[in-house]
C-alpha positions in Angstrom: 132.9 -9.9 53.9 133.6 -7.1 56.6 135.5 -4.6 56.4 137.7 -5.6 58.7 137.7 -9.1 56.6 138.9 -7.3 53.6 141.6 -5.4 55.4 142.3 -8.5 57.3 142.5 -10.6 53.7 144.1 -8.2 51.8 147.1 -7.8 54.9 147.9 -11.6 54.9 147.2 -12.0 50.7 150.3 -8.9 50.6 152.3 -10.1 52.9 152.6 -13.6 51.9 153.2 -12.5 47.8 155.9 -10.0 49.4 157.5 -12.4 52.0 157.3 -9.8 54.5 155.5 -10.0 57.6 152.4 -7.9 58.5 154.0 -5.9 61.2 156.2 -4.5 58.5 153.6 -3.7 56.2 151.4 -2.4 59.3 154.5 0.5 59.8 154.4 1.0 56.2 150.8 1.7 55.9 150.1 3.3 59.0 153.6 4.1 60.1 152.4 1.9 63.1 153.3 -2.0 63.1 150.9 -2.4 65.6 147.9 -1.4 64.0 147.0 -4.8 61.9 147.9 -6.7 65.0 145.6 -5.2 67.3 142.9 -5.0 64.6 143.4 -9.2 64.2 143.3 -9.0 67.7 139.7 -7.2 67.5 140.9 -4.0 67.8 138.9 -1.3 65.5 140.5 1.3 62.9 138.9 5.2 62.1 136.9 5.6 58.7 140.2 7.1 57.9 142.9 4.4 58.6 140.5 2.6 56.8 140.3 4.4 53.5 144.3 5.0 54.0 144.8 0.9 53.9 142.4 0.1 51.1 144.0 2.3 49.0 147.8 1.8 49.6 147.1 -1.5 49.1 145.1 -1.0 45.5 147.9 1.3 44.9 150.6 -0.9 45.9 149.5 -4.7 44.7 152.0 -6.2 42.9 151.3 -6.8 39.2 152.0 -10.4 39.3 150.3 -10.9 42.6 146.1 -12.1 42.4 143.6 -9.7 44.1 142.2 -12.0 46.4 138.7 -13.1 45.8 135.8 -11.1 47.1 137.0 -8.3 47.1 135.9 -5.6 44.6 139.5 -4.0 43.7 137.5 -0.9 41.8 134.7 -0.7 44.6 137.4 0.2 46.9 136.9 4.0 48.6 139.4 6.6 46.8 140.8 9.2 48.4 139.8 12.4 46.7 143.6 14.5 44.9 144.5 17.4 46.9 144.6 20.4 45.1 148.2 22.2 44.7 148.1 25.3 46.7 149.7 28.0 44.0 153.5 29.0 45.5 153.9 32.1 47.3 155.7 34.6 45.2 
């Protein structure tokens, strides 16, 4: 599977467990609704957008919903923890 495919499988697999539609959960991921449409459409995404999707939706799948099949949940790219910059005083 692609990685379009995944993004593509995991989109419809969310949307469908959360009954909303993919433009909503394009703006909520990429604070864009069009983004999952034009990649369906055969648009492309950045490396970045990429990683940013994967993870919201490993982050965000609910607990009763299946992963969708072929596709490794824990093979997924993480995004590495920012460090806390120390407050001015």
């Amino acid at each position: 599977m692609t990685p379009t495919e995944q993004l593509l499988t995991l989109s419809k697999s969310y949307c469908n467990l959360r009954g909303i539609s993919e433009r909503t959960a394009s703006g909520i991921i990429f604070r864009d609704s069009r983004t999952i449409v034009r990649v369906k459409a055969g648009g492309s995404l950045t490396v970045k957008n990429f990683e940013r999707a994967m993870n919201w939706f490993r982050d965000n799948w609910p607990e009763d919903g299946a992963w969708p099949a072929g596709i490794d949940r824990h093979s997924l790219p993480t995004r590495p923890k920012r460090a806390k910059e120390p407050a001015n005083v």
